[in-house]
C-alpha positions in Angstrom: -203.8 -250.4 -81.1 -203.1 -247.1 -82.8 -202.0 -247.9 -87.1 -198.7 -246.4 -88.4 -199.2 -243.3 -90.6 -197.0 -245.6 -93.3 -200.0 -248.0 -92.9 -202.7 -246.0 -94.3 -204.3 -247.2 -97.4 -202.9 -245.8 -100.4 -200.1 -243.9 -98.0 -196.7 -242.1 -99.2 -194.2 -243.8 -97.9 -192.2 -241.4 -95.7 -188.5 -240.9 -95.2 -187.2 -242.3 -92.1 -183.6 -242.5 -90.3 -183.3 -245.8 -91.6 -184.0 -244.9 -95.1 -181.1 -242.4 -95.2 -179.1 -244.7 -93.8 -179.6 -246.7 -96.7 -179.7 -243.9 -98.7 -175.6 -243.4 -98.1 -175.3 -246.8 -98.7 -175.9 -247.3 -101.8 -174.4 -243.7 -102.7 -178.0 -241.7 -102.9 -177.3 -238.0 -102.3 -179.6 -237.0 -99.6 -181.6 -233.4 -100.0 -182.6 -231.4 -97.5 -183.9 -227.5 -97.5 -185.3 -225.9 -94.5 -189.0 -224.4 -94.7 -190.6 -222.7 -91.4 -194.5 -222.2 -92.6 -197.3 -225.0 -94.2 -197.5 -223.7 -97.5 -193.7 -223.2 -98.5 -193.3 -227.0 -96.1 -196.3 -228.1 -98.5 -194.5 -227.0 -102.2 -190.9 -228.2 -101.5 -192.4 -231.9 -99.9 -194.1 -232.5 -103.0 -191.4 -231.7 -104.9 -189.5 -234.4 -103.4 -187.6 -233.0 -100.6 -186.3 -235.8 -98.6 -185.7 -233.9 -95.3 -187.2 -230.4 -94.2 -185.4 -228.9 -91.5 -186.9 -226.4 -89.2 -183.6 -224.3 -88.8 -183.2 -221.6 -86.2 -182.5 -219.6 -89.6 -186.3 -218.7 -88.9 -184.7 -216.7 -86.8 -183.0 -214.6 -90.1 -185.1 -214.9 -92.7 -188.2 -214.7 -90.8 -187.4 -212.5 -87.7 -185.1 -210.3 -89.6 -182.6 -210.9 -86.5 -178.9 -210.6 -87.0 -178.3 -213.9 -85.7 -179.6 -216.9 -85.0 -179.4 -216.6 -81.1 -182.6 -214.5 -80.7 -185.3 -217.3 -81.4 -187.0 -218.8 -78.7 -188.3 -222.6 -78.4 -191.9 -221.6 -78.4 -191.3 -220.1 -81.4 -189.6 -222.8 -83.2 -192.4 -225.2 -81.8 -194.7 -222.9 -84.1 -192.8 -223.1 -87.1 -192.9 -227.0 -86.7 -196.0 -227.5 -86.0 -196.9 -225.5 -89.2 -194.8 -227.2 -91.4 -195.5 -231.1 -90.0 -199.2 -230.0 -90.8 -198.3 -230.0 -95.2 -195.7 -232.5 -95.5 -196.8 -236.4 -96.3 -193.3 -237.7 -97.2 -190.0 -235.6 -95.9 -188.6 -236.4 -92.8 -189.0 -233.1 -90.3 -186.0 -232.1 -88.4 -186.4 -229.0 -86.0 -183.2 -227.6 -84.6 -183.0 -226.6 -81.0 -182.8 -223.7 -80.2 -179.6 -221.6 -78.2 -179.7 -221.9 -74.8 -182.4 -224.4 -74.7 -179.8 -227.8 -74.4 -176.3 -226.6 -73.5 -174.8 -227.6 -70.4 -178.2 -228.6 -68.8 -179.1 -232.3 -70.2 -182.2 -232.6 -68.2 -183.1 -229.2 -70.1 -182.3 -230.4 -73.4 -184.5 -233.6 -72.9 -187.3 -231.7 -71.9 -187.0 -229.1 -75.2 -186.3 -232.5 -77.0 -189.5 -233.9 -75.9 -191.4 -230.6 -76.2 -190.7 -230.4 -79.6 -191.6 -233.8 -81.1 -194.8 -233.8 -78.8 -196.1 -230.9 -79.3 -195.3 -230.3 -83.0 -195.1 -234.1 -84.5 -191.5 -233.6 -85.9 -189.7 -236.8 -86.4 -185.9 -235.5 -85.1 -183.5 -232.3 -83.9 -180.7 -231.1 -84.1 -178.3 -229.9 -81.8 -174.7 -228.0 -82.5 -171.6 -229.2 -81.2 -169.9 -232.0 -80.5 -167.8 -233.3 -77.2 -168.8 -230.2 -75.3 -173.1 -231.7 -75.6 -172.0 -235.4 -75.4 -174.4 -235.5 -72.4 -177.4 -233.9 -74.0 -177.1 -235.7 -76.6 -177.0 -239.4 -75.0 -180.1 -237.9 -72.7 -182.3 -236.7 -75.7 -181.5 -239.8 -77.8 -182.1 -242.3 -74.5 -185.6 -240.8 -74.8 -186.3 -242.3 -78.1 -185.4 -239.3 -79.6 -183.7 -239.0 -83.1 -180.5 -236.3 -83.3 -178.9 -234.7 -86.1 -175.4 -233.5 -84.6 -173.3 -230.1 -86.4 -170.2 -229.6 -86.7 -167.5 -227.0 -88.3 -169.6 -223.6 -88.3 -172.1 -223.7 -85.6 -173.9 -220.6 -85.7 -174.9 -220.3 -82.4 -171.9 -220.0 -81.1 -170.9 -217.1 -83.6 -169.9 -214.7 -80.9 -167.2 -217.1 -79.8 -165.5 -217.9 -82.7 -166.5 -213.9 -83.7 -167.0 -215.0 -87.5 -168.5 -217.1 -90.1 -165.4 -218.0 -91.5 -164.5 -221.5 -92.8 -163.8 -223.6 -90.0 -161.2 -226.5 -89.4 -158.6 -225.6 -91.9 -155.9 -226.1 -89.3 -155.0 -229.5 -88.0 -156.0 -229.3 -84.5 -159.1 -228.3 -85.0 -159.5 -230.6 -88.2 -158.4 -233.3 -85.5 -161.2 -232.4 -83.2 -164.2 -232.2 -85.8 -163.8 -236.0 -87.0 -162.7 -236.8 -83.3 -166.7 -235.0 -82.1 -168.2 -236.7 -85.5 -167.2 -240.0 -84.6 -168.3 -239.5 -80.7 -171.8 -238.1 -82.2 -172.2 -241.0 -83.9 -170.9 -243.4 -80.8 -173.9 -241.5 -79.3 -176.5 -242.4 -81.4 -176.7 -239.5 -84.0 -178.3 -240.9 -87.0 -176.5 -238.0 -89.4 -174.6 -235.2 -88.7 -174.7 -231.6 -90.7 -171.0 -230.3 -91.6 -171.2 -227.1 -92.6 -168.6 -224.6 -93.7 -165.4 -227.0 -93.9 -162.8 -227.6 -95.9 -164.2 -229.9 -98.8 -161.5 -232.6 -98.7 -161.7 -233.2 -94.6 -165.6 -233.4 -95.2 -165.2 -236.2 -97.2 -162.5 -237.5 -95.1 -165.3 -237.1 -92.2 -168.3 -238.8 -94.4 -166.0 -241.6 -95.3 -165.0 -242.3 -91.8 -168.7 -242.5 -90.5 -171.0 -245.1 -91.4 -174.3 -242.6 -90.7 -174.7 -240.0 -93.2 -173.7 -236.2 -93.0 -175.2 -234.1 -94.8 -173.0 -230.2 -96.3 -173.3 -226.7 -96.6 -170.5 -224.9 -97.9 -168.2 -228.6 -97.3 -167.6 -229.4 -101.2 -169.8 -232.4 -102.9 -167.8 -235.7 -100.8 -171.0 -235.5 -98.1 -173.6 -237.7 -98.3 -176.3 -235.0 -98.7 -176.3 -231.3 -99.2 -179.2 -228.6 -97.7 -179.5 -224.7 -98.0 -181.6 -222.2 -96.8 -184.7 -222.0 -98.8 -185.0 -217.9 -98.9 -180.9 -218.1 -100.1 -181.6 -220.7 -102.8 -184.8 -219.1 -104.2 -183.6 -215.8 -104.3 -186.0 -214.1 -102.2 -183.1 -212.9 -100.0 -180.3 -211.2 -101.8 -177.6 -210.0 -99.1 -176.2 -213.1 -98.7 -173.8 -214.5 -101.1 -171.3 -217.4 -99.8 -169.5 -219.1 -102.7 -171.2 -222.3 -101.1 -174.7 -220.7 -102.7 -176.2 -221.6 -106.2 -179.9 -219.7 -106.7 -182.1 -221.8 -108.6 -184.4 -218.8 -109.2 -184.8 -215.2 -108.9 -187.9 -214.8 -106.9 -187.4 -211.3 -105.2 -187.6 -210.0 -108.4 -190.6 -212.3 -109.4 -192.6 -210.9 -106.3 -191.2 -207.6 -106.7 -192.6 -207.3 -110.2 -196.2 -209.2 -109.5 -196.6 -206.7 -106.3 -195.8 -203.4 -108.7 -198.6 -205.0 -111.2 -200.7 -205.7 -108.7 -200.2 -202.0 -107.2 -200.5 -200.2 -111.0 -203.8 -202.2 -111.2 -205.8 -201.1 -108.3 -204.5 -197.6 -108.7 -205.4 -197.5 -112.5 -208.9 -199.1 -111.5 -208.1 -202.1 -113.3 -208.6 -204.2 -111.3 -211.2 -205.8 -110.1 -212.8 -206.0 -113.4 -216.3 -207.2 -114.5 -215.4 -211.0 -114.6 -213.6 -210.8 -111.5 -216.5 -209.1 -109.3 -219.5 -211.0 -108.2 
């Protein structure tokens, strides 16, 4: 019989689904980031990261694609499997990518299962809510743990044709707890709520017993994540109000490199001490 990682002598114990269950609870914010290489993965999970998510934002920051619709399922496999390789405590959730769940549930199973074999991750996320009900019953039927989203789903940014707040009307406010409360009927052990009104995404987190977790949906969620590159500072063309930087590192990098560059032209370096 095989031992549970969490069994390991002298083992860090690991953040699991029913942890952030817990975690909402007894009113413990959750944090998340997403990270798509080891040794970025292997900095933010010893910081303390509780979850890691794999976004199809690799697709942006990584890619340099306008949107995340370009990225392929191989290629978020990849970033998974390099990130699951550095992390010893944070849970790993890898979204799906477009076209590789929607309106095909056998499909979605079998990127589902492709994903957390062949990578290790512990969960995924889809986008959507009524519209994926049957992927979503499939891929969790499988043992599978899912993350829903709701309000701004990226990938379908050429239907709504903008990355505007979402669900500030009433109908559509009506439909996003109506699909929150059918993902979680389904199984979902969270759900990510991102660009929403702040007041209906606490209505929403107060209405669910399994946590959600916002971007750019005011502090009443149960958890908040960002994209790494925004929060850092390494990419500067992006600037929702939702966005603090906690540092400034394309100017960090930008400085080292000209150093770095001035040095070798200069002949400074390598020096004496530095050579063998």
């Amino acid at each position: 019989m095989s031992r549970h990682p969490d069994m390991q002598p002298n083992a860090v114990k690991r953040i699991t689904t029913h942890q952030m269950l817990a975690m909402k609870k007894r009113g413990e914010k959750i944090a998340m980031l997403t990270a798509y290489d080891f040794s970025m993965a292997k900095i933010i999970d010893e910081a303390g990261i509780d979850i890691i998510l794999v976004g199809d934002s690799a697709s942006n920051v990584m890619a340099g694609n306008e949107t995340t619709l370009p990225i392929t399922l191989d290629q978020m496999i990849y970033h998974a499997t390099s990130v699951v390789r550095a992390i010893k405590r944070a849970f790993v959730l890898v979204d799906i990518p477009f076209g590789s769940y929607q309106g095909n549930s056998s499909e979605a199973l079998r990127s589902a299962v492709r994903i957390m074999k062949e990578s290790g991750a512990h969960g995924v996320k889809v986008e959507g809510g009524q519209e994926i009900k049957e992927s979503v019953v499939r891929i969790i039927s499988a043992g599978v743990p899912v993350m829903g989203h709701l309000g701004l789903t990226p990938q379908s940014i050429y239907k709504f044709g903008t990355y505007s707040v979402r669900a500030k009307e009433k109908d559509e406010a009506d439909k996003l707890l109506e699909d929150a409360l059918l993902l979680e009927e389904c199984g979902c052990f969270g759900i990510v709520l991102e660009k929403v009104p702040a007041a209906l995404a606490t209505k929403v987190s107060e209405a669910l017993s399994i946590p959600t977790i916002g971007i750019g949906a005011g502090g009443g969620t149960d958890g908040q994540v960002l994209v790494m590159h925004d929060m850092l500072g390494i990419t500067q063309d992006f600037n929702p109000r939702f966005l603090r930087r906690y540092a400034d590192l394309k100017n960090v990098i930008d400085q080292a490199v000209k150093h770095y560059v001035q040095d070798v032209k200069q002949k400074e370096f390598p020096n004496s001490t530095e050579s063998y």
